[in-house]
LOMAR-71128 format. One record per residue (C-alpha): residue number from 1; residue in one letter; x, y, z. Coordinates in nm, 3 decimals, padded with zeros to 5 digits. Each point is the difference from the previous one (the first is absolute). Layout:
% residues N
{NUM, "A", {X, Y, Z}}
...
END
This chain:
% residues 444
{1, "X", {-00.150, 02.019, -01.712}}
{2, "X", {-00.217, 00.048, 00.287}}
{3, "X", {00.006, 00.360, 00.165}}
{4, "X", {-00.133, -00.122, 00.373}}
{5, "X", {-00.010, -00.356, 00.140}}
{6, "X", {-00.209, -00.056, 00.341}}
{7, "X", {00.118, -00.261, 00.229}}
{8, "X", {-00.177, -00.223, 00.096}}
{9, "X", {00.156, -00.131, 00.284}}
{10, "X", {00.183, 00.062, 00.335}}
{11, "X", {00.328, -00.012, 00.163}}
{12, "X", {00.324, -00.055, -00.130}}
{13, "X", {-00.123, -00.129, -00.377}}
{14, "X", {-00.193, 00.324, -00.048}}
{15, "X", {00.293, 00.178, 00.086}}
{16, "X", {00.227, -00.210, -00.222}}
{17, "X", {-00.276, 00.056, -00.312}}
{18, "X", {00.014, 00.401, 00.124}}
{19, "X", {00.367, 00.014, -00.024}}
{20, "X", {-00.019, -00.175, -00.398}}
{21, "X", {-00.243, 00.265, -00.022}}
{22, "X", {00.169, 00.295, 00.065}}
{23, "X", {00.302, -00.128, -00.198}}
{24, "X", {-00.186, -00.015, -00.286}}
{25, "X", {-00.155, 00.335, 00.043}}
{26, "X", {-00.367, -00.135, 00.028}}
{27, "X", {-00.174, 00.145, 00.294}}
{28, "X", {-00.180, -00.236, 00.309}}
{29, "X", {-00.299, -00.005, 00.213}}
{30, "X", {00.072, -00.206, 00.287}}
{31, "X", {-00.344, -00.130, 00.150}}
{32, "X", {-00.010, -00.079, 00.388}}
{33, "X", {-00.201, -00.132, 00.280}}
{34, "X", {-00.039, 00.194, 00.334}}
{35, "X", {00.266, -00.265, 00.177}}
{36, "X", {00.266, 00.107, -00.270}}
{37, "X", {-00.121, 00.418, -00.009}}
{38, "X", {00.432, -00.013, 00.178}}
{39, "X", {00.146, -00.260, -00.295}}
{40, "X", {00.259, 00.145, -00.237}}
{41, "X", {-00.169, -00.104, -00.296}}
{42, "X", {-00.249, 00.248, 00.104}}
{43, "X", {00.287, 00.241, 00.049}}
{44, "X", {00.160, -00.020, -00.307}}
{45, "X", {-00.238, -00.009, -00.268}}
{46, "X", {-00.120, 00.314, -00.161}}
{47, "X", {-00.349, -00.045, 00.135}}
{48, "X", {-00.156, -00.185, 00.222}}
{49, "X", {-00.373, -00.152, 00.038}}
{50, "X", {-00.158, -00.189, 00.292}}
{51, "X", {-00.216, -00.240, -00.037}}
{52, "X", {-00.117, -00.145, 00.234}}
{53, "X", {00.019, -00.164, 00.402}}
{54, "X", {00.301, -00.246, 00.089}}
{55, "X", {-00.164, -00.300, -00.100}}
{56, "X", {00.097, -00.147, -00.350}}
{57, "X", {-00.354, -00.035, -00.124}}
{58, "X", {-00.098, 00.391, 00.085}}
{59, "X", {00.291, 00.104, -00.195}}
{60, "X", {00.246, -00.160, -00.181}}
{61, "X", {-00.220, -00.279, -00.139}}
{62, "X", {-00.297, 00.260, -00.016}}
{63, "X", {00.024, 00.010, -00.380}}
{64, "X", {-00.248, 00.303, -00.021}}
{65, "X", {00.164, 00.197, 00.205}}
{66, "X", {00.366, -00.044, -00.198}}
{67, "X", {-00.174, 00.057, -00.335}}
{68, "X", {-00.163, 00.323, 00.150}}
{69, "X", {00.373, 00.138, 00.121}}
{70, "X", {00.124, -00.096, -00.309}}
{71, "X", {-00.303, 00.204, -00.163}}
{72, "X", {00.035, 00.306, 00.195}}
{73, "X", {00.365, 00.029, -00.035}}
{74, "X", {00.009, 00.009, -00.364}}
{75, "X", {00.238, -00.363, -00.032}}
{76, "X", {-00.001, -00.184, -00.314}}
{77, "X", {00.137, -00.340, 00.129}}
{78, "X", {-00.006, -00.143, 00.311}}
{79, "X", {00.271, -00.256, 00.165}}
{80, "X", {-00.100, -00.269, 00.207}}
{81, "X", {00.343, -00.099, 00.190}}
{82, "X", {-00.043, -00.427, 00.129}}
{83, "X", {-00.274, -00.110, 00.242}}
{84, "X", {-00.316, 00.199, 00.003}}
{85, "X", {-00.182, 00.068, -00.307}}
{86, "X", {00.302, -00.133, -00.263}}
{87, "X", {-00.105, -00.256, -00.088}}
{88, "X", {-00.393, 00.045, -00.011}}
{89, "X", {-00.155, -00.004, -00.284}}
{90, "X", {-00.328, 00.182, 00.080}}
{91, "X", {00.251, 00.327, 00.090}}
{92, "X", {00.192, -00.043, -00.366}}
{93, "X", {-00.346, -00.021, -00.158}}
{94, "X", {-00.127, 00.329, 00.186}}
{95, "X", {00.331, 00.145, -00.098}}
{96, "X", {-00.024, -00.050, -00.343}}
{97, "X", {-00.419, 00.120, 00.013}}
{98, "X", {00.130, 00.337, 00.125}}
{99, "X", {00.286, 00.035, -00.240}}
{100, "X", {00.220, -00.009, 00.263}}
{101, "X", {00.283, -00.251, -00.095}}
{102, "X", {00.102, -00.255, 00.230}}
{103, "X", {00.377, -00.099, 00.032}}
{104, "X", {-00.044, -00.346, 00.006}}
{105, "X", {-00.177, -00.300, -00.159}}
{106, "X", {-00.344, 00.020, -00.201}}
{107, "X", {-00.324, -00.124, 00.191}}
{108, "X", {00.023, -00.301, -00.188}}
{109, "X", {00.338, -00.133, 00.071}}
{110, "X", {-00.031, 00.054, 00.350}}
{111, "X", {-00.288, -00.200, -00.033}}
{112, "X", {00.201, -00.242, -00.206}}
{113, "X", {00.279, -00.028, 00.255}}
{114, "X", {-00.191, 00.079, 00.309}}
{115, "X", {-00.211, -00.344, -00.026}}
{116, "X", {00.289, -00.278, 00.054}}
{117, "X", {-00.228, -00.255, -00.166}}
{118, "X", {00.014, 00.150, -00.307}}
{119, "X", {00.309, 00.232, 00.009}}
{120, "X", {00.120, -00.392, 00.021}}
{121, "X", {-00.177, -00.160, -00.277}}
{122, "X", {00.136, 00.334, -00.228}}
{123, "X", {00.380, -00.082, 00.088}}
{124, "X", {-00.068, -00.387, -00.095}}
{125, "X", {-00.149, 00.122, -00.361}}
{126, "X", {00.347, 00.248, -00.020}}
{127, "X", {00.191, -00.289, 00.046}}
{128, "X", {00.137, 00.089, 00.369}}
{129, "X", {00.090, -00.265, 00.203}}
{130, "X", {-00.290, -00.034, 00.296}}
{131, "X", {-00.034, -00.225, 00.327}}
{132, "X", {-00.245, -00.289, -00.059}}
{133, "X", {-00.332, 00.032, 00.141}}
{134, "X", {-00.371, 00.047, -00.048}}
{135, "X", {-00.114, 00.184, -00.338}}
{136, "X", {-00.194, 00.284, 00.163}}
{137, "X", {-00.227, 00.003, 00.306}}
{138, "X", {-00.055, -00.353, 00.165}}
{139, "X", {-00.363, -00.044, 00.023}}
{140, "X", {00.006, -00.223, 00.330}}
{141, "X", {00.126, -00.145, 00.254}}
{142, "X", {-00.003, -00.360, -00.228}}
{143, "X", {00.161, 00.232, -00.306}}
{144, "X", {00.314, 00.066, 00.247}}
{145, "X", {00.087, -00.370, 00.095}}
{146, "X", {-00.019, -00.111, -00.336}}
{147, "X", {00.241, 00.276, -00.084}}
{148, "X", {00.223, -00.063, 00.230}}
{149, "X", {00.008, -00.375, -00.040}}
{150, "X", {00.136, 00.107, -00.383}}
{151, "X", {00.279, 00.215, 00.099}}
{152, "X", {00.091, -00.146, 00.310}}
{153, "X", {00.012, 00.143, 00.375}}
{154, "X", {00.168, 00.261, 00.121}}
{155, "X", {-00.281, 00.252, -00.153}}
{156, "X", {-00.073, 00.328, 00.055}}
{157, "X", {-00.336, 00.167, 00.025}}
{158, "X", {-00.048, 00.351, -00.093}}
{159, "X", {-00.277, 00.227, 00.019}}
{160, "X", {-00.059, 00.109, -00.433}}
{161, "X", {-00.051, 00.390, 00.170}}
{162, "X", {00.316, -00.053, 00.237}}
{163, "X", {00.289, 00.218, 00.094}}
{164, "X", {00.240, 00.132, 00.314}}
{165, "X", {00.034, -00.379, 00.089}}
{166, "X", {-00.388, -00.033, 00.065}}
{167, "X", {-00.210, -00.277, -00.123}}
{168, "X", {00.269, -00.300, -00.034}}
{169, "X", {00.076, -00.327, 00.164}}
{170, "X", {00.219, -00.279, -00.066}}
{171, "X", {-00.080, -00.333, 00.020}}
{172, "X", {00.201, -00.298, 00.089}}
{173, "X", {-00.269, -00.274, -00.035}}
{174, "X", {-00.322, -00.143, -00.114}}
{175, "X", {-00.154, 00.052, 00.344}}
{176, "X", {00.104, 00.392, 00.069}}
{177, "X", {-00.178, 00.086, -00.346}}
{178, "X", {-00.330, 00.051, 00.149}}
{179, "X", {00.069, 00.240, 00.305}}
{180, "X", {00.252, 00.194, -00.204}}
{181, "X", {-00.297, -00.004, -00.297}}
{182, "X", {-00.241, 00.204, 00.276}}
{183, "X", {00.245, 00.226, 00.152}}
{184, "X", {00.110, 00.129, -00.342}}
{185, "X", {-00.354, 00.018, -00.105}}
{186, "X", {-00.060, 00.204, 00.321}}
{187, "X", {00.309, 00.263, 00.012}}
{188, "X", {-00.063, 00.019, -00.367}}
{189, "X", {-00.365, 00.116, 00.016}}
{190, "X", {00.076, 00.215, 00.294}}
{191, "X", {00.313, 00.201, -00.151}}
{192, "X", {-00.054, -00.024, -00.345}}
{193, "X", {-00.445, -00.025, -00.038}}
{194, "X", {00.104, -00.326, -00.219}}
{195, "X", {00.058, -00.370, 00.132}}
{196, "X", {00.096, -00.092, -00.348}}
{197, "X", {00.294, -00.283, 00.050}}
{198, "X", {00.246, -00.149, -00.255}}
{199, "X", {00.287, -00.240, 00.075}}
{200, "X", {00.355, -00.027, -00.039}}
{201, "X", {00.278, -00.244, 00.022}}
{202, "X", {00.217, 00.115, 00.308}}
{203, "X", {00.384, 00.063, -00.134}}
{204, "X", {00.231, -00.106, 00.269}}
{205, "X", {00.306, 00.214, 00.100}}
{206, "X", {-00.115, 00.265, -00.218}}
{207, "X", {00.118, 00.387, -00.086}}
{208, "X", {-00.231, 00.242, -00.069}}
{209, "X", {00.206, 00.180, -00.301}}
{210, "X", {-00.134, 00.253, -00.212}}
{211, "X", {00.043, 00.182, -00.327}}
{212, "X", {-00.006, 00.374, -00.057}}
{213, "X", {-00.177, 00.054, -00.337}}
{214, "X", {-00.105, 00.337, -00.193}}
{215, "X", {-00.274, 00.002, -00.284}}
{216, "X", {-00.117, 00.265, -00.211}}
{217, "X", {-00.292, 00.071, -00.198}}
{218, "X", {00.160, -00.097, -00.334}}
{219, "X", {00.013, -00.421, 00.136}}
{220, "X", {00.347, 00.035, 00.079}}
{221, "X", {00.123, -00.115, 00.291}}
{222, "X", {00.367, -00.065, 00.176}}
{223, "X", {00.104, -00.101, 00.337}}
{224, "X", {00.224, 00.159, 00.227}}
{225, "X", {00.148, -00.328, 00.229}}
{226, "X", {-00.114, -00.129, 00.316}}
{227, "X", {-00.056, 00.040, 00.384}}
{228, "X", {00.079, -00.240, 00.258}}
{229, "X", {-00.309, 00.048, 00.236}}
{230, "X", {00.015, -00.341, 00.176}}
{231, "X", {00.081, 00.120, 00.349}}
{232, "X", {-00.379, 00.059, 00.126}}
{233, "X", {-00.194, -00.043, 00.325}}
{234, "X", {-00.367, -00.173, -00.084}}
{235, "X", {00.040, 00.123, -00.335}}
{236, "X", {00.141, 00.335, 00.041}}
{237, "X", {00.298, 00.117, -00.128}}
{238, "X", {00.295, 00.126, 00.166}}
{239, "X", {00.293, 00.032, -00.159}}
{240, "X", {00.033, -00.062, -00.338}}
{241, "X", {00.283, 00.032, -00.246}}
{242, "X", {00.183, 00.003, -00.348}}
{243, "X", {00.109, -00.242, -00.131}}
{244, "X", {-00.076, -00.298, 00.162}}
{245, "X", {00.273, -00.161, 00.159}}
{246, "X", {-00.204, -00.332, -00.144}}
{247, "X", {00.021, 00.095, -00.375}}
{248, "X", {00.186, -00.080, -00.281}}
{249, "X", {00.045, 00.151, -00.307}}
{250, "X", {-00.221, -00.313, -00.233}}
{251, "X", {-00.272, 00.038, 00.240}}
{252, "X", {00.004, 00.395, 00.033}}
{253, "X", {-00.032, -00.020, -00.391}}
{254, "X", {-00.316, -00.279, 00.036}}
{255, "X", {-00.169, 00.215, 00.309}}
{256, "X", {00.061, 00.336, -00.254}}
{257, "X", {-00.110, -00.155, -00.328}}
{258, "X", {-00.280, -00.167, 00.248}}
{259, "X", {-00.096, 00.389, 00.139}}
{260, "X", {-00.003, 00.199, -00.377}}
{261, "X", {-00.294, -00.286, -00.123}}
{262, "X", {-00.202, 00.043, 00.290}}
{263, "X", {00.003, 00.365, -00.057}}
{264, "X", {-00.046, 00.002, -00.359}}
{265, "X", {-00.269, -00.269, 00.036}}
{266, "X", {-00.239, 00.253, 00.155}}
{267, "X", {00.171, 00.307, -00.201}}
{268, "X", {00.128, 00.135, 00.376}}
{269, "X", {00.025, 00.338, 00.018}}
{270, "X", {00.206, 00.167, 00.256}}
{271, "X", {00.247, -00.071, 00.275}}
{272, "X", {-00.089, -00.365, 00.141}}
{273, "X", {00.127, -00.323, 00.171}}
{274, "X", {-00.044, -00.353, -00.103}}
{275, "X", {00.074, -00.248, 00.323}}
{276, "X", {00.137, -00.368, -00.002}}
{277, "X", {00.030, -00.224, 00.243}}
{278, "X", {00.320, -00.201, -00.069}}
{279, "X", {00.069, -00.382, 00.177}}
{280, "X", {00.317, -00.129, 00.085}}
{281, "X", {00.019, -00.140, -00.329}}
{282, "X", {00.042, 00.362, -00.171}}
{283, "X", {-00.330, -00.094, -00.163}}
{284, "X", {-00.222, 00.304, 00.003}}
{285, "X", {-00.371, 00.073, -00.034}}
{286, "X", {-00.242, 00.292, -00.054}}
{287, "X", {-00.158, 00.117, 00.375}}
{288, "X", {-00.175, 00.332, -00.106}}
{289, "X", {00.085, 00.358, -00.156}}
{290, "X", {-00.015, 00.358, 00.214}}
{291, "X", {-00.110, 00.241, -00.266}}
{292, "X", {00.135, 00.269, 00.202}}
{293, "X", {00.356, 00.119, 00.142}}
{294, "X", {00.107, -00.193, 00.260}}
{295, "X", {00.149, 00.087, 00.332}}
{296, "X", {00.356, -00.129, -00.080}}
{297, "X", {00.034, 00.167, -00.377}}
{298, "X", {00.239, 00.164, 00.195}}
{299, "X", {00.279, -00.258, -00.022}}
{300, "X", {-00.045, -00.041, -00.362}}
{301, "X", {00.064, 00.400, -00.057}}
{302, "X", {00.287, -00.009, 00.202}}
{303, "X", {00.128, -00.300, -00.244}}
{304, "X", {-00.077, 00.175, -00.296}}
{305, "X", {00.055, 00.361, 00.079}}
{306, "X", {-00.348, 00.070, -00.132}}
{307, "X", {-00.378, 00.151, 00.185}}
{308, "X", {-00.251, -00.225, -00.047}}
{309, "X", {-00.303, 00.228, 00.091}}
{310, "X", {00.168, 00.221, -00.293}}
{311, "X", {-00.048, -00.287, -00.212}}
{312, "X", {-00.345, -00.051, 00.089}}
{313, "X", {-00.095, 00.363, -00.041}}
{314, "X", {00.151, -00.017, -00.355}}
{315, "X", {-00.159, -00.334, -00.142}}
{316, "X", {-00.371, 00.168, 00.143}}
{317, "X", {00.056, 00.270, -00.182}}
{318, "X", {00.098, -00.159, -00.305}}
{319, "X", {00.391, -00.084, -00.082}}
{320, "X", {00.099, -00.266, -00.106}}
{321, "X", {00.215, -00.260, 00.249}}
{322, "X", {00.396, -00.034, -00.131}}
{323, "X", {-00.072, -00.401, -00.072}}
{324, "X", {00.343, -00.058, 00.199}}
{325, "X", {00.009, -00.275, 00.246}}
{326, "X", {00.204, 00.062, 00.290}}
{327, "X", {00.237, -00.229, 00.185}}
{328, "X", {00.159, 00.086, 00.301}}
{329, "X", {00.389, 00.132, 00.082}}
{330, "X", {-00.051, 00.062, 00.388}}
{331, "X", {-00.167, -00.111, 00.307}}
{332, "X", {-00.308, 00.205, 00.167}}
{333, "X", {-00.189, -00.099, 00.336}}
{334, "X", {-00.286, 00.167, 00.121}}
{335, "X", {-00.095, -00.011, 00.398}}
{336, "X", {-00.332, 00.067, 00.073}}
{337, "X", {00.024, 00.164, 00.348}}
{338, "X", {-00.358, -00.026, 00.154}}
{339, "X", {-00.158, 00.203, 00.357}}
{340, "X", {-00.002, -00.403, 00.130}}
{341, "X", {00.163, -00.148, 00.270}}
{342, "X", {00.204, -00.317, -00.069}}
{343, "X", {00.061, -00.123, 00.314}}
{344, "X", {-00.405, -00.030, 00.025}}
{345, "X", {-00.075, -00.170, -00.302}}
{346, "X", {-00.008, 00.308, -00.178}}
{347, "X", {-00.290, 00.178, 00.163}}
{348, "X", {-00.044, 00.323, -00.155}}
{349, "X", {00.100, 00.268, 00.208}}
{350, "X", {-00.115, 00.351, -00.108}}
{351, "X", {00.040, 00.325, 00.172}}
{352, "X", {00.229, 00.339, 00.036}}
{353, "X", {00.343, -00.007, -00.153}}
{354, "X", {00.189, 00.117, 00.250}}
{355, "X", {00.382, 00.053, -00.153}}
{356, "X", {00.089, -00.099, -00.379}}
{357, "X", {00.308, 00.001, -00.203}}
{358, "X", {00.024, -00.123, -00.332}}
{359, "X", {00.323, -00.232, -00.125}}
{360, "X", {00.235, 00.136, -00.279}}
{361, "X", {00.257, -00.045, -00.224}}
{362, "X", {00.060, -00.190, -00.341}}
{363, "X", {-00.185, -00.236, -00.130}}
{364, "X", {-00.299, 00.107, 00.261}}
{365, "X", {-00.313, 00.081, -00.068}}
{366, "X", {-00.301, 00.078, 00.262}}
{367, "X", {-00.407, 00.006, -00.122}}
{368, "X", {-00.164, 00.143, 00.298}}
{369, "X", {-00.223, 00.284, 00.121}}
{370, "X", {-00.007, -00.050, 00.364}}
{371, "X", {00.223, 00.284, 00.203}}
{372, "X", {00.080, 00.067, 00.355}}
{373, "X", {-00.340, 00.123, 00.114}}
{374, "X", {-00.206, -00.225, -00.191}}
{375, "X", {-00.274, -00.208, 00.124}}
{376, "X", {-00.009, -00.339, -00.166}}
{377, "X", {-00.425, -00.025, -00.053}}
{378, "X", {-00.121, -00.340, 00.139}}
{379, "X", {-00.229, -00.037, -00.334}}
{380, "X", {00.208, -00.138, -00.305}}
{381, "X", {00.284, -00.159, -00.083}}
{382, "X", {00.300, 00.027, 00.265}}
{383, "X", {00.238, 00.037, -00.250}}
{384, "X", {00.214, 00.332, 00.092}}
{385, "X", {00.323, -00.037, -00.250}}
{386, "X", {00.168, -00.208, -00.245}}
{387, "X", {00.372, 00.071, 00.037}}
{388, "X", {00.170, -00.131, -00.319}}
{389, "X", {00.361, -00.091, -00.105}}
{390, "X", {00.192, -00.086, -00.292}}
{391, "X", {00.349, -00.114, -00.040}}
{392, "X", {00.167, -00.206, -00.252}}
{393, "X", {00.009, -00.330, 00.152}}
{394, "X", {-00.294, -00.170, 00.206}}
{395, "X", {00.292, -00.034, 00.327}}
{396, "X", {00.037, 00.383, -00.055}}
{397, "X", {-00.355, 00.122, -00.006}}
{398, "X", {-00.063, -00.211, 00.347}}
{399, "X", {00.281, 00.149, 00.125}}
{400, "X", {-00.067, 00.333, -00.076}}
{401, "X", {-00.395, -00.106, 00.169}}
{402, "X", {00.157, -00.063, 00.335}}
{403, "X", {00.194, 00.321, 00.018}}
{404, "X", {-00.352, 00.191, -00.135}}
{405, "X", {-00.198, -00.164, 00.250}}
{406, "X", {00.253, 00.070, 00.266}}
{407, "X", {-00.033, 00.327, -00.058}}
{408, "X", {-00.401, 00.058, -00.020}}
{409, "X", {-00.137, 00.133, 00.267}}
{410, "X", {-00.339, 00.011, 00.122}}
{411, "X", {-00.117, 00.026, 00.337}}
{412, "X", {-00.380, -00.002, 00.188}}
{413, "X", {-00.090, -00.273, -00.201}}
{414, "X", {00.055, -00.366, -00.019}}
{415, "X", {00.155, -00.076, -00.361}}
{416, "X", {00.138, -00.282, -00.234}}
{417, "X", {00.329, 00.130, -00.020}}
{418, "X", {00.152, -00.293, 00.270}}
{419, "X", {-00.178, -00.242, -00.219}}
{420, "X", {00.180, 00.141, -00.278}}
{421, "X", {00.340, 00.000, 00.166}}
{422, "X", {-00.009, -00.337, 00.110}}
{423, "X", {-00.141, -00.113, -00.331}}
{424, "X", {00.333, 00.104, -00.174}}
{425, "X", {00.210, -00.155, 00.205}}
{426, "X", {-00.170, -00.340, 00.005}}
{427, "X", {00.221, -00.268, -00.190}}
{428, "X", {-00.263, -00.187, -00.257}}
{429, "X", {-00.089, 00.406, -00.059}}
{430, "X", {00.284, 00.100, -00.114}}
{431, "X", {00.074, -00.313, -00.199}}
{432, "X", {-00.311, 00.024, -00.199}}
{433, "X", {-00.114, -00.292, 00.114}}
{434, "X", {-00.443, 00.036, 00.093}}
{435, "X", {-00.311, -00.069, -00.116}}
{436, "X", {-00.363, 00.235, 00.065}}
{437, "X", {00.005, -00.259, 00.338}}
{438, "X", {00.347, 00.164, 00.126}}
{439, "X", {-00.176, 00.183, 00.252}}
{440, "X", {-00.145, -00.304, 00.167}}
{441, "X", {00.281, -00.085, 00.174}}
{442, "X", {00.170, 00.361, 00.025}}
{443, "X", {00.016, 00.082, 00.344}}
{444, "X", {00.036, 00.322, 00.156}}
END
């Protein structure tokens, strides 16, 4: 086992890895930029490194600099948390050249996955049901109607380097292909330094459900159930849930079998995701796979009463996964409060947190590391807490959500907590019945 695991990361994930951490008697190096010198991460880890300025690219994407804490602090693996460097494959290389080991995917299944072209064209081979579209990278403009002719509009276009929601269009009809073909080419060479395009068919009323899977570095591989992450705003998550109020147990056993060959078909190893898209139909196909922990493993521990980052730390270091497949007895949901105000289409809104207090009680749970005092830094993600509950129906665990969200309180900020509120008390809400476009007619 490892003796001291830096963190790559900020906010409340570092702190969640820290707390694993500790529990496991492995000591932490929290790294920091100078806009989070006052975070808790910082505080709570046995030591502490800046590197770098507030912005991203001086510090926490500033791969030298990480490898050099990580260097002078004596750690023998490093954790990457979600966003960032997690999934970049350059970082696990120079990980691995330092004999520093990184919890997370090898360089070359993040390039495997990272590329949707081919992370595509691996799932077909396994046998996973995909959406029809292009195979690979459409050359031209000429390349795209012809494709599109075959599978029939709606299509989407997507940007091969995509992610966050950038880089993707959908279009209704022959004539919209060519403007939507240049502005994808555009915001795709501007966010991502590749225009590469491929094309999909566009499912109608569709749910973006997703299977948590575990590999090790035996081949074996099991899946842990899925998350319910089809509440989003322009592809953003936020709330997401297990089970799905959509599932049933045939297709939970398809989407599962489904998960476990895409992971063994690349020999995953780690803590992972694969994502579906899934039509009205209950027919599902293959969208992409996060070879990382996600934001919302949460709701799957509190379903099966087991740490996830624990698991991740284990399989890096060597054991062995149990092989079990796990089906869910209770009902988790996961609010993602943000620093944004809802009533202006979610603007972010950081600064000074004036007066906090945290909700309670059974079947709560709060992932957080703002405090009254803090000062929410206008430079990442606005993402202050995920407050967490678990009952053991679906009615229950909304229920229980109201009366947690009644009770959070945080003041000299704008935050998504009335978004929150009104979301669980909105009718087609509570009787499970959206799609990823519920938002589009939500109203404030």
């Amino acid at each position: 086992m490892f003796k001291k695991i830096l963190i790559a990361n900020r906010g409340e994930i570092a702190l969640r890895v820290i707390r694993t951490c500790k529990e496991m008697g492995i000591a932490t190096v929290a790294v920091y930029s100078t806009a989070d010198r006052d975070s808790l991460h910082v505080r709570f880890a046995d030591e502490a490194v800046c590197i770098g300025p507030p912005a991203s690219k001086d510090s926490y994407l500033k791969i030298s600099n990480i490898i050099a804490a990580a260097e002078i602090t004596n750690a023998d693996a490093i954790h990457p948390g979600y966003g960032f460097l997690s999934e970049n494959a350059t970082f696990s290389k120079v990980c691995k050249e330092n004999g520093i080991k990184f919890i997370g995917a090898s360089p070359e299944m993040i390039d495997a996955m990272g590329d949707k072209s081919s992370a595509k064209q691996t799932m077909k081979n396994a046998g996973v049901p995909c959406i029809p579209g292009s195979e690979g990278i459409l050359e031209s403009l000429e390349d795209a109607h012809k494709v599109a002719k075959e599978i029939k509009y709606p299509v989407m276009l997507k940007a091969t380097a995509g992610g966050g929601g950038k880089g993707m269009r959908v279009v209704q009809k022959a004539e919209d292909l060519e403007d939507a073909w240049e502005a994808v080419r555009r915001e795709a060479g501007a966010a991502f330094g590749n225009d590469g395009i491929y094309m999909e068919k566009f499912v109608e009323e569709p749910r973006h459900i997703e299977i948590q899977i575990a590999g090790d570095q035996y081949g074996k591989a099991c899946h842990l159930s899925e998350r319910d992450c089809s509440i989003q705003r322009r592809h953003q998550k936020l709330v997401e849930e297990t089970p799905s109020p959509f599932m049933t147990d045939e297709l939970r056993e398809r989407m599962g079998q489904a998960a476990i060959k895409a992971a063994e078909a690349v020999k995953y190893e780690g803590v992972g995701t694969v994502e579906f898209l899934v039509d009205k139909n209950r027919d599902f196909y293959f969208m992409e796979m996060n070879t990382r922990i996600q934001v919302e493993h949460t709701i799957t521990e509190e379903v099966i009463n087991y740490d996830l980052v624990k698991e991740q730390i284990k399989l890096a270091a060597g054991d062995p996964i149990s092989g079990r497949n796990y089906y869910p007895k209770m009902h988790s949901i996961q609010c993602r409060i943000n620093a944004e105000d809802p009533y202006k289409n979610f603007a972010p809104c950081p600064g000074k947190i004036t007066a906090y207090h945290s909700p309670g009680g059974h079947g709560v749970r709060l992932d957080t590391h703002a405090y009254a005092g803090y000062v929410i830094p206008p430079n990442y993600d606005s993402m202050i807490s995920k407050l967490i509950t678990v009952a053991q129906t679906r009615e229950e665990a909304i229920t229980k959500m109201q009366r947690a969200l009644d009770e959070y309180i945080i003041e000299g900020i704008k935050t998504t907590i009335p978004f929150h509120q009104k979301l669980m008390k909105d009718p087609q809400f509570r009787a499970g019945n959206f799609t990823t476009k519920f938002m589009e007619s939500f109203e404030m």
